[in-house]
N, C-alpha and C positions, 0 to 999 in steps of 0.2 A: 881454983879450978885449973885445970891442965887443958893446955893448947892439945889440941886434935892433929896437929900440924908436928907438933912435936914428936908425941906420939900415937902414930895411927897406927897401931895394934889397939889401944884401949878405946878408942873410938869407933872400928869394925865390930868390936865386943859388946858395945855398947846400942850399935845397930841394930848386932846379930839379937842380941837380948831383946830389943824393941821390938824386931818382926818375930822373935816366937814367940815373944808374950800377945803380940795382935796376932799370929797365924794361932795360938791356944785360945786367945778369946772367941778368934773367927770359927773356930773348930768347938767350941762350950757352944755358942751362938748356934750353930746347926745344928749341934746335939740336940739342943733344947729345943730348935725348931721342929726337927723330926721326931721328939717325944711326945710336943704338941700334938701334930700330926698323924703320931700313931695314937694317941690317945683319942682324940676324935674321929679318928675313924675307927676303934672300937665302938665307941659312942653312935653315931654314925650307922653302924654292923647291926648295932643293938634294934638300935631303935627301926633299921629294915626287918630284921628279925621280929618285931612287936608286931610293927605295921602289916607285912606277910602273915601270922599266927593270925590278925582283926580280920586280915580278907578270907582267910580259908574258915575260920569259922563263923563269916558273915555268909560265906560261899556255902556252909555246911546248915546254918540255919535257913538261909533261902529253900534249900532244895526241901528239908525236912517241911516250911510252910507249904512250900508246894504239893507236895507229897499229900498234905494234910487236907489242903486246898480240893486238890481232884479229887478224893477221898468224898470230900462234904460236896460237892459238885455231882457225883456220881448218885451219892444218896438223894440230893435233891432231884437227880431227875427220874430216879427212881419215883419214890412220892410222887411227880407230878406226871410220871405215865400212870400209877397206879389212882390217882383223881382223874385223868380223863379215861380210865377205864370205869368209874363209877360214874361219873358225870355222864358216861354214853347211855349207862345202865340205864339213870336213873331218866335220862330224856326219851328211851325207850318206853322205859313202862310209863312215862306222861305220855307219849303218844297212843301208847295201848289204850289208858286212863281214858284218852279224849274221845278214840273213836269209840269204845263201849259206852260214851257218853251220850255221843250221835243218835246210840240206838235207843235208849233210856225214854220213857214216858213224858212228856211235861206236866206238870202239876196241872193247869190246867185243863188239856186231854183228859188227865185218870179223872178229873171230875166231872168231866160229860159223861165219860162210861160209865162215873158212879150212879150218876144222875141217871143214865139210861135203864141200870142194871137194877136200881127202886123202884123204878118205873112198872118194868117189866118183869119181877121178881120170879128169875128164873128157876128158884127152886122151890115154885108151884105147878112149872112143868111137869110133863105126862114125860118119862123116857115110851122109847118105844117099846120093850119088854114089856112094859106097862099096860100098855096101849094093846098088844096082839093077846097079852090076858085077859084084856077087858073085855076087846071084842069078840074074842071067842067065848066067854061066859055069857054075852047078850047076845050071840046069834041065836043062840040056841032057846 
């Protein structure tokens, strides 16, 4: 080995070779850090880009259920004006039903007057035509 002391030219050399092989490692070292780096944050890009692409067509299928939603909302309340338009109808004509009911004979009534009408078997009645014939055939 050679003293440094002796010769310090091959020892400054020997330095200089030291720090640019560590300022070349230091300088590999950040290369490779900053490819890291740029490489996930491609990765990174990507997968924002995925995520953004899920929201807008989770964004685009919400509206379309929506869409779809007030659609069947709208129909159903169609149908249930067009049932209480029948349903008024039909409580209508029950209320018509009821009073023309008020007015209706009872079973037992029609059978008094049937009772009555045996009775008095109105069609052994005299009409009066009947009657002004007769007696002007026996005035005389």
């Amino acid at each position: 080995m050679t003293d440094p002391q002796l010769f310090p030219e091959q020892s400054s050399v020997a330095e200089h070779e030291k720090k640019a092989s560590n300022e070349s490692s230091l300088y590999e070292n950040i290369s490779t850090n900053v490819t890291t780096v740029g490489s996930r944050l491609r990765i990174l890009e990507e997968r924002y880009v995925n995520l953004r692409k899920k929201a807008q067509m989770t964004d685009n299928n919400l509206l379309d259920f929506e869409k779809n939603m007030n659609g069947e909302v709208k129909l159903v309340n169609q149908e249930v004006l067009e049932l209480k338009k029948q349903l008024s109808e039909v409580l209508e004509r029950l209320g018509q039903m009821a009073s023309e009911l008020k007015n209706v004979v009872r079973q037992t009534d029609f059978k008094t007057v049937e009772s009555y009408l045996d009775m008095w078997q109105p069609m052994n009645f005299v009409t009066r035509n009947e009657l002004k014939k007769y007696l002007e055939e026996n005035k005389g």
